[in-house]
PLY file of the C-alpha trace (Angstrom):
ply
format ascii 1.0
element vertex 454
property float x
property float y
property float z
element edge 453
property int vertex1
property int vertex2
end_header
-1.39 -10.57 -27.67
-2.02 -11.05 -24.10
-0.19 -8.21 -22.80
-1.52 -6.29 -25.92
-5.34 -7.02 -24.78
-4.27 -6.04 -21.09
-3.14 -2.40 -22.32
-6.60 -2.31 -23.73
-8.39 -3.02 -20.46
-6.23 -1.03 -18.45
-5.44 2.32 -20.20
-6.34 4.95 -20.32
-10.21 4.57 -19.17
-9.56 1.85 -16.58
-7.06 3.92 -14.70
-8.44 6.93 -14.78
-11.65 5.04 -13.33
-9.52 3.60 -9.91
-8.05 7.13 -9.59
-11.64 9.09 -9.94
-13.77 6.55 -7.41
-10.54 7.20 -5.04
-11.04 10.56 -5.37
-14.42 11.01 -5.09
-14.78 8.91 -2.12
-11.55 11.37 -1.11
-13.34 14.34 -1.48
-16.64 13.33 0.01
-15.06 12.52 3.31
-12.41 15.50 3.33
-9.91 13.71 2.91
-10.72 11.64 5.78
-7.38 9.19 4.96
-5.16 12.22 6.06
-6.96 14.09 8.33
-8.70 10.97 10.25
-5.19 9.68 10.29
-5.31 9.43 13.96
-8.95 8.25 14.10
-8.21 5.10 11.47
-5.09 4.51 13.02
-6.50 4.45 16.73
-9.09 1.56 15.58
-6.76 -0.36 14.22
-2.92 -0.49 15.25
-4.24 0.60 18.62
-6.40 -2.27 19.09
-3.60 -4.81 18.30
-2.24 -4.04 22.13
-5.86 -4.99 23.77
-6.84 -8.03 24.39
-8.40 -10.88 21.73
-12.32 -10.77 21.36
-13.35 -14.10 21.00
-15.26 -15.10 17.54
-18.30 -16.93 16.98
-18.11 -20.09 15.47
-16.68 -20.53 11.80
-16.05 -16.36 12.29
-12.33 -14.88 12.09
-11.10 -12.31 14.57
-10.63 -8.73 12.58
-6.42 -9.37 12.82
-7.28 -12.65 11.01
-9.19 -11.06 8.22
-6.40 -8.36 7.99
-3.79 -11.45 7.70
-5.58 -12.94 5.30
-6.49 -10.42 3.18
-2.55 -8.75 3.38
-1.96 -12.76 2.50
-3.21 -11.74 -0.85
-1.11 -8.76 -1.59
2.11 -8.48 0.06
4.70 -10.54 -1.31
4.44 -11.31 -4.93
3.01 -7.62 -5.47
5.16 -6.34 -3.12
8.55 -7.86 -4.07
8.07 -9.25 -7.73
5.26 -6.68 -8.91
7.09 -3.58 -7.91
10.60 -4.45 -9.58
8.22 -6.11 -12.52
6.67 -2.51 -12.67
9.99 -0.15 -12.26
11.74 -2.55 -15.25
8.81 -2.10 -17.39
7.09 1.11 -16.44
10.60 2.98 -14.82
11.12 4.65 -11.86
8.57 7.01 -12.20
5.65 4.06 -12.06
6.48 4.31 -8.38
5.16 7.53 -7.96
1.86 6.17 -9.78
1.65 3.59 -7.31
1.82 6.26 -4.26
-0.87 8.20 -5.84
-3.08 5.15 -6.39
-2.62 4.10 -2.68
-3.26 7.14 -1.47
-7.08 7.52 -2.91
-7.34 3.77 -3.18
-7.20 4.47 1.36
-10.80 5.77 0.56
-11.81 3.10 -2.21
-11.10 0.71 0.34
-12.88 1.63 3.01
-16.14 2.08 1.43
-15.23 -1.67 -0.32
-14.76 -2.97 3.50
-17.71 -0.96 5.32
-20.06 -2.22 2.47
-18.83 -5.64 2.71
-19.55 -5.90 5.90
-23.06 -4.06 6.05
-24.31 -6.44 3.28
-23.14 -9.96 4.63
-24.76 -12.59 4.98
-24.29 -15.63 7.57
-22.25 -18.33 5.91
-23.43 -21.83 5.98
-21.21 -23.72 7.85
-21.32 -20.72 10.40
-19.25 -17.15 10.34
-20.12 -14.74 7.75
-19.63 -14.19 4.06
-19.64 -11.47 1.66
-18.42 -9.55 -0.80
-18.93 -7.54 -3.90
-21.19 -10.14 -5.48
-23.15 -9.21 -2.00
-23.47 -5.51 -1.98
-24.10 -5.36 -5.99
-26.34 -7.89 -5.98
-28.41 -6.91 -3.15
-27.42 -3.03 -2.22
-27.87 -2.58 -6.06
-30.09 -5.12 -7.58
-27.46 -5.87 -10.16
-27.48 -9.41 -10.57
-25.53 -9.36 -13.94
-22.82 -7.79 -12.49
-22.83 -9.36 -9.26
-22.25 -12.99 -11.99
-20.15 -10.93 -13.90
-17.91 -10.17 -10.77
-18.05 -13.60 -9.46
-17.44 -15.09 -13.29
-13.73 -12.64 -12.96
-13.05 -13.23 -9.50
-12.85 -17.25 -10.28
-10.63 -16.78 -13.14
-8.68 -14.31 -10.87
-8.05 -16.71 -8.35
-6.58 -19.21 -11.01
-4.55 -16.54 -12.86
-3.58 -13.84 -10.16
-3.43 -15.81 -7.41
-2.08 -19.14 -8.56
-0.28 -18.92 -11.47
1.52 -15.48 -10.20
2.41 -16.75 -6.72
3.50 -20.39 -7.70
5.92 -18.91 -10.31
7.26 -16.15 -8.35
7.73 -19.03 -5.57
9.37 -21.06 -8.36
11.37 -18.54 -9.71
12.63 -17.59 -6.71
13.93 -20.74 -5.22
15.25 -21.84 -8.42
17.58 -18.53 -8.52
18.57 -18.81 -5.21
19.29 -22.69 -4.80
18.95 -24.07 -7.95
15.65 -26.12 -7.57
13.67 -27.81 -10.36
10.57 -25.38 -10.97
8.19 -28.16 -11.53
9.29 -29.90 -8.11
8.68 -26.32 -6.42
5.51 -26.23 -7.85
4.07 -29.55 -6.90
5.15 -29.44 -3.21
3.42 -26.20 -2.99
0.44 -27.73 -4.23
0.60 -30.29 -1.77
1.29 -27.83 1.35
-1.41 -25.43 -0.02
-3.99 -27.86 -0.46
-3.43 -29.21 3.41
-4.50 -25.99 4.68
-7.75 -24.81 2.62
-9.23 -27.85 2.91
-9.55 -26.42 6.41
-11.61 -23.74 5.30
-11.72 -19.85 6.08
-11.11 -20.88 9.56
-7.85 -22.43 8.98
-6.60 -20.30 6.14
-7.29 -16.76 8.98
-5.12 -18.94 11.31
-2.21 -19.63 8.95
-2.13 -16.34 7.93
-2.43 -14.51 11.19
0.84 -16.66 12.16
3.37 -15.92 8.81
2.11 -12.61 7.95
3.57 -10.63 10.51
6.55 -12.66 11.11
7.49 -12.39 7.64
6.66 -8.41 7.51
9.27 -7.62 10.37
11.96 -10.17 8.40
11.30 -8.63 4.67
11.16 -4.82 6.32
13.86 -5.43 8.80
16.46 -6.45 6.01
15.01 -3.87 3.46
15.44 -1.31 5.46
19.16 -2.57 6.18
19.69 -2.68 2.30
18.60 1.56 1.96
20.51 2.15 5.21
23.47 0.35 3.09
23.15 2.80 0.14
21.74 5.47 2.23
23.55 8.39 0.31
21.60 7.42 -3.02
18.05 8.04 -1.29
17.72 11.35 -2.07
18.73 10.82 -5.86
16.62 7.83 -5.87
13.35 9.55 -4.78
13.99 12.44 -7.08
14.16 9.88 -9.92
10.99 8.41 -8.64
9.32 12.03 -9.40
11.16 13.72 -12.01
10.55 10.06 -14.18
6.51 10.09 -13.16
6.22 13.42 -15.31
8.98 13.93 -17.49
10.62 9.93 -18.15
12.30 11.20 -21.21
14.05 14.30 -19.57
15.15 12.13 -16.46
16.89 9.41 -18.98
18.69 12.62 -20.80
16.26 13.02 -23.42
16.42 9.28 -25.15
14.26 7.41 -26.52
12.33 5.08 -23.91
9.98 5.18 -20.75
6.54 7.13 -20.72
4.38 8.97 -18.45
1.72 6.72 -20.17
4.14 4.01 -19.39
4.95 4.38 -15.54
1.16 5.56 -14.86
0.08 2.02 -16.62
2.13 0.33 -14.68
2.55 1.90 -11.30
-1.30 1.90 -10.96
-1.55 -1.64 -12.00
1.00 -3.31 -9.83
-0.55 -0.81 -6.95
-3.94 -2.36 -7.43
-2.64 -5.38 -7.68
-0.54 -4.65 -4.09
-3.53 -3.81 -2.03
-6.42 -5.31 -4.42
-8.21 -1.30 -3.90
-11.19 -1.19 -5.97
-10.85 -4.61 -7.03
-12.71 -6.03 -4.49
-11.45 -9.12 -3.25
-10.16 -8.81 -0.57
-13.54 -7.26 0.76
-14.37 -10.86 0.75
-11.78 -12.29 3.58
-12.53 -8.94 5.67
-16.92 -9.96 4.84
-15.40 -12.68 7.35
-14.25 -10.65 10.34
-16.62 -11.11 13.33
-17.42 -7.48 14.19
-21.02 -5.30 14.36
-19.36 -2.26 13.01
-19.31 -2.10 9.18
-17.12 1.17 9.22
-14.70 -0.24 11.99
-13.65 -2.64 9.51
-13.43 -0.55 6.96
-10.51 0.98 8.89
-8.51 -2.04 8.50
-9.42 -1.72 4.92
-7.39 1.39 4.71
-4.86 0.02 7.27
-4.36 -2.64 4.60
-4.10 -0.52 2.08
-1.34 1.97 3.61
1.11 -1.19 5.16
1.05 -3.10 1.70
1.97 -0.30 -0.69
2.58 2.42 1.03
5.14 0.98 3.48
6.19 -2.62 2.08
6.40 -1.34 -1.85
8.79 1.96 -0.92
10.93 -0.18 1.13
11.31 -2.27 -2.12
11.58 0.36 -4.18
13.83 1.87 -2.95
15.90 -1.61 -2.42
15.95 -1.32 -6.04
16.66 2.00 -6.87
19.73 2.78 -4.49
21.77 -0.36 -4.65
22.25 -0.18 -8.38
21.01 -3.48 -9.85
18.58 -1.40 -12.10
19.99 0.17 -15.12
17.41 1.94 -17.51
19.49 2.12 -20.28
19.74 -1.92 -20.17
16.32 -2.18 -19.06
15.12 0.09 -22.20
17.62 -1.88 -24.63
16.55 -5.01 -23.98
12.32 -3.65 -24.50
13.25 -2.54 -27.58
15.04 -5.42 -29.10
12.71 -7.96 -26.96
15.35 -9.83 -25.26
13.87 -9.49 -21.79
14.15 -12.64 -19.61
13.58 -14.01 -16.48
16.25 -13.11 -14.35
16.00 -9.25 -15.46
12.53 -8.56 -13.44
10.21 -9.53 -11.02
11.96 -11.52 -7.88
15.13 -11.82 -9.54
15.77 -8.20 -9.48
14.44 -7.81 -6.23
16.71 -10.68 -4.86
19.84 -9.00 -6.45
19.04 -5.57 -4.65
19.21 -7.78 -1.36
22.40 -9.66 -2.45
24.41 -5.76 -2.46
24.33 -6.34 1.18
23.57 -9.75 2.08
26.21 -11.52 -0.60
24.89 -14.81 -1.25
22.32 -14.96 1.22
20.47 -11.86 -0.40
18.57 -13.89 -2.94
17.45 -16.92 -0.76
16.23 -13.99 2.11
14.23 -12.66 -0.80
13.14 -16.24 -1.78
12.10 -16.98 2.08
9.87 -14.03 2.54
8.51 -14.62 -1.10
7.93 -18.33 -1.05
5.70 -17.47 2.81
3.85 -14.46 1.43
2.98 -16.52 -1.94
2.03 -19.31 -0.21
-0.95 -17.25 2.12
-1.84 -15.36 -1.23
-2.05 -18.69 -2.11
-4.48 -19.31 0.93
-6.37 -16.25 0.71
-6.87 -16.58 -2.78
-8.33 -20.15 -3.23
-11.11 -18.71 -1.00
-12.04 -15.74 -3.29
-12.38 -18.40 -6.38
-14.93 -20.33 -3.80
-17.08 -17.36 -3.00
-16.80 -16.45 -6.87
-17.72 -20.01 -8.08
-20.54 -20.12 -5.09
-22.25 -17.31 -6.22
-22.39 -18.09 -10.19
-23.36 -21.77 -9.00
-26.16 -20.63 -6.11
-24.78 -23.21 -4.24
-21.05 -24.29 -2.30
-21.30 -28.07 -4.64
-18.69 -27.45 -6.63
-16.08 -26.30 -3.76
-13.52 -29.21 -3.55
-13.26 -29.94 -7.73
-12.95 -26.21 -7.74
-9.73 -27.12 -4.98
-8.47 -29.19 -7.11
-8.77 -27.09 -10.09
-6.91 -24.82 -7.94
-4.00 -27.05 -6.74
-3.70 -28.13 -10.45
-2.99 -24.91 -11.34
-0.93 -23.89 -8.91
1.40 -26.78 -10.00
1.38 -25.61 -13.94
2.27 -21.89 -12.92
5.42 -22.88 -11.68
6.93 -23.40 -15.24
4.45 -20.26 -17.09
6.85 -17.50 -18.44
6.59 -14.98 -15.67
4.92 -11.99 -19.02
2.15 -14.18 -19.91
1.20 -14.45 -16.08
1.08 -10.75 -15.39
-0.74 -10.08 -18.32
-3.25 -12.59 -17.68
-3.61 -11.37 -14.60
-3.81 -7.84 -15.17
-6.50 -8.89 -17.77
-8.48 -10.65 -14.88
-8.18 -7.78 -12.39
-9.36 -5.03 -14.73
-12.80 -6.93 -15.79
-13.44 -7.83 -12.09
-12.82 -4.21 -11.25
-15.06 -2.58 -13.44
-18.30 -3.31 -11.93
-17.05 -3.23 -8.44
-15.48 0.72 -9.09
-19.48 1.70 -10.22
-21.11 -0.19 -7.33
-18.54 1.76 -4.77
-19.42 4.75 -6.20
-22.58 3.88 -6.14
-23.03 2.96 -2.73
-20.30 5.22 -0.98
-22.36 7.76 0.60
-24.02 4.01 2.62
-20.59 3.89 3.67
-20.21 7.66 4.77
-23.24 7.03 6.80
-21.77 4.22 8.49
-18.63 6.55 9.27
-20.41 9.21 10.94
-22.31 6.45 13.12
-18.72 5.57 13.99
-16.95 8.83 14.96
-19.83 10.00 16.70
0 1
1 2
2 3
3 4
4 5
5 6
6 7
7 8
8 9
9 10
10 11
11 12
12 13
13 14
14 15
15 16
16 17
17 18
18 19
19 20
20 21
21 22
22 23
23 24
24 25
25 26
26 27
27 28
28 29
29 30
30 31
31 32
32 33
33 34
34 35
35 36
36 37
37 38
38 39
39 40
40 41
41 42
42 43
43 44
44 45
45 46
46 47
47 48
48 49
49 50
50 51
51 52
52 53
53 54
54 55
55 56
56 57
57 58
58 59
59 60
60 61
61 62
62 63
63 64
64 65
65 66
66 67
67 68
68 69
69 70
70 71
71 72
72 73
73 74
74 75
75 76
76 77
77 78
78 79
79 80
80 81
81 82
82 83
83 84
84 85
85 86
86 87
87 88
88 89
89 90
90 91
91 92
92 93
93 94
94 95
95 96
96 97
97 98
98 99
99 100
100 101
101 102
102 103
103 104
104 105
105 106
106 107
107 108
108 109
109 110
110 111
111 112
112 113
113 114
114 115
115 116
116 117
117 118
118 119
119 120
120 121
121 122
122 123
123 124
124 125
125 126
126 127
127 128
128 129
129 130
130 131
131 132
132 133
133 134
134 135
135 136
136 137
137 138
138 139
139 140
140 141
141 142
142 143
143 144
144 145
145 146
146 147
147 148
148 149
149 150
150 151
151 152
152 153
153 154
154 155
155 156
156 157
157 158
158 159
159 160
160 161
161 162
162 163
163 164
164 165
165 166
166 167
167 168
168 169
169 170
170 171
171 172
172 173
173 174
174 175
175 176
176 177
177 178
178 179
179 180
180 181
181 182
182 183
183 184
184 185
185 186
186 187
187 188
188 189
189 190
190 191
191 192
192 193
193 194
194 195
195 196
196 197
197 198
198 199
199 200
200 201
201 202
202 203
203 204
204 205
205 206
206 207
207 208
208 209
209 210
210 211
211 212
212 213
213 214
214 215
215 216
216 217
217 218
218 219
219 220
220 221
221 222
222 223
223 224
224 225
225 226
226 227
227 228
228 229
229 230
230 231
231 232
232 233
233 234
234 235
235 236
236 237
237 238
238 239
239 240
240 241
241 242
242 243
243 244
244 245
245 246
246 247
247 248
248 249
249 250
250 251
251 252
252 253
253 254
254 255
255 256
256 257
257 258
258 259
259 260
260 261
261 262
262 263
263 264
264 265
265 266
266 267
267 268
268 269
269 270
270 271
271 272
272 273
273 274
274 275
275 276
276 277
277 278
278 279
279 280
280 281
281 282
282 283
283 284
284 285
285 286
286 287
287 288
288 289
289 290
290 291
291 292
292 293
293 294
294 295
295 296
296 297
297 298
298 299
299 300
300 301
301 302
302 303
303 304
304 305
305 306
306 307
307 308
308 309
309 310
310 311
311 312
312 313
313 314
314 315
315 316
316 317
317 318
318 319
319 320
320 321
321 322
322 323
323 324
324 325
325 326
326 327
327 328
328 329
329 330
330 331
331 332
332 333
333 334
334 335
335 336
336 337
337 338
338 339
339 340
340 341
341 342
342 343
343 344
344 345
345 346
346 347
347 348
348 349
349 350
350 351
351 352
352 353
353 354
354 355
355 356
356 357
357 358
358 359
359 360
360 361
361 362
362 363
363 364
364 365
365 366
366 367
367 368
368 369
369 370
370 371
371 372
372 373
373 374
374 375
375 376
376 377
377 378
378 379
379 380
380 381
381 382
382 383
383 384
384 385
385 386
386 387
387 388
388 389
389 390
390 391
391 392
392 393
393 394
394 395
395 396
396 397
397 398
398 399
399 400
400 401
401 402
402 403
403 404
404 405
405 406
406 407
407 408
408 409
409 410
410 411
411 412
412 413
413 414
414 415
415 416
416 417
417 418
418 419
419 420
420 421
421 422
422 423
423 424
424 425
425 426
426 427
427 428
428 429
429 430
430 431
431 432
432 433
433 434
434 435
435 436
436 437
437 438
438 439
439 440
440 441
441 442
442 443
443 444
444 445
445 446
446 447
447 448
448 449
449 450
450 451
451 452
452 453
């Protein structure tokens, strides 16, 4: 029923919505993601090398906000979701997730820029922000700024706890054996010592694993395709040829769709670099800078490193080592034996193991148990700006942290479908009102850009 009521959300209309707001915002710029390549870059991986500006109290540096908000996305989108999406969408819902990256560069940005220009200063000091910001006060929509907020809370339980403590679970049971519901409860317990820290600690937690655990995760991906580097070629032809014509690719049997792989590959894309969802507008609201479209740069940065550059490598983990078979994968839809160990980490992890041996699945589980645990980080905060705005007030923060760590426990023994769905579900009515205000509000943002390059 669940994944039944997410098809309805999600396709066709929903899709074709993340795919026109990236466009337009595309097309209004010129393109701006390819040919301000150098411009985007330049303001963001070229101010890693310069020296730290210092923030202003409760404030995170722009690398933090980055951290945190890649927290949120790479990991259990980028390892689970893709191989989740190729076993149920095919090869060709790769392709879908390109395209969706590449406009969803432009969807970001204005998401960023406007979170920024429409802050406010947080209590406790810092800044805060977000959709519920720039609807509710760039637009005057106060129904849909709740209606956001209502979404984003049950987003942060669903999404972001229940998906990253089971793909944390799942993981480290396949790879050592561990009892789920143990898993689950110690990352409870290590996940509640750090947000009870705040955005302040959460930005420095993240700013310290992310990167580390980029250069492992890419460094042995790219050691897997290097492996199997002969079946590149075939693999990324498959990604195409399946993206268009599934049937033909699969010698004319009975299985994948185009509907199929552009379902899922823009689904598990959005839910890679959160583009046009808006959350993660809310971690880079934080960043302590005076230029709204300077931070929407990192937007797009974000954007490009999580699916652009993380996903492919995982794809194409996947696709040359030979641990997918779409016949199987296709016979086991049909007659509704899919289990556990057929998607999502598992099927990453055995990629990894064509090279690695043994150690292939617990390298997998290590990158995915310190990527879950930021989303983890990143994504308690979104349910506290979510439940502060329906509320008026912050009162409710720690039960709403306990709430959190509660579920975070439970997801470790959910059955991995249900949490997808659910989450899927979550994303798509928290993106619906954000995709109008952006396109609403973009040409604020194109202002802000022309400030900038001038």
């Amino acid at each position: 029923m669940l994944e039944r009521l997410a098809d309805l959300i999600w396709q066709p209309w929903l899709l074709g919505l993340f795919l026109l707001v990236g466009l337009w915002c595309s097309l209004r710029t010129g393109f701006f993601q390819v040919f301000g390549l150098g411009t985007w870059l330049k303001a963001t991986v070229g101010n890693l090398f310069r020296a730290k500006k210092k923030t202003s109290a409760g404030g995170l540096t722009q690398f933090q906000a980055l951290s945190t908000a890649l927290a949120s996305t790479i990991g259990t989108g980028s390892i689970a979701g893709v191989a989740t999406a190729i076993f149920f969408g095919g090869p060709g819902a790769v392709f879908w997730m390109w395209v969706s990256a590449l406009l969803g560069l432009m969807t970001s940005f204005v998401e960023k820029t406007l979170a920024v220009k429409y802050r406010r200063k947080a209590p406790g000091g810092g800044w805060e922000g977000g959709p519920m910001e720039y609807m509710g006060r760039g637009l005057r929509w106060k129904g849909a700024a709740k209606w956001f907020s209502l979404w984003c809370v049950l987003a942060s339980l669903t999404g972001g706890a229940l998906v990253q403590s089971n793909s944390i679970a799942s993981a480290l049971h396949a790879a050592l054996g561990w009892n789920e519901l143990a898993v689950g409860l110690i990352t409870a317990l290590a996940t509640g010592a750090v947000i009870l820290g705040g955005i302040g600690r959460v930005g420095k937690v993240s700013e310290t694993l992310v990167p580390a655990m980029a250069v492992l995760f890419l460094g042995s991906g790219l050691l897997v395709i290097w492996a199997h580097r002969t079946m590149v070629w075939p693999a990324l032809q498959e990604i195409v040829v399946c993206a268009v014509t599934p049937k033909a690719a699969l010698g004319g049997a009975a299985g994948y769709t185009v509907s199929g792989a552009l379902r899922y590959g823009v689904a598990r894309g959005v839910f890679t670099n959160e583009a046009g969802v808006g959350s993660s507008a809310m971690a880079h609201a934080a960043a302590d800078t005076d230029a709204p479209a300077e931070e929407g740069f990192w937007g797009m940065f974000e954007v490009f490193f999580a699916t652009l550059v993380v996903c492919t490598v995982t794809a194409l983990t996947i696709l040359t080592s030979g641990v997918y078979d779409p016949a199987a994968a296709l016979s086991a839809l049909e007659s509704g034996t899919v289990t556990g160990a057929m998607t999502g980490s598992p099927l990453s992890a055995a990629a990894f193991a064509t090279v690695f041996g043994p150690r292939g699945p617990i390298l997998v589980a290590v990158c995915l148990l310190l990527f879950a645990f930021t989303s983890l980080l990143g994504w308690s905060y979104y349910g506290e700006r979510g439940l502060a705005c329906l509320t008026g007030d912050n009162g409710l923060r720690r039960p709403f942290r306990l709430i959190f760590l509660a579920t975070v426990a439970l997801g470790s023994v959910g059955e991995v479908g249900v949490v997808w769905a659910l989450s899927d579900i979550c994303n798509g009515l928290m993106a619906l009102p954000n995709l109008l205000a952006v396109a609403l509000l973009a040409p604020e943002a194109w202002l802000e850009l022309k400030k900038f390059t001038k």
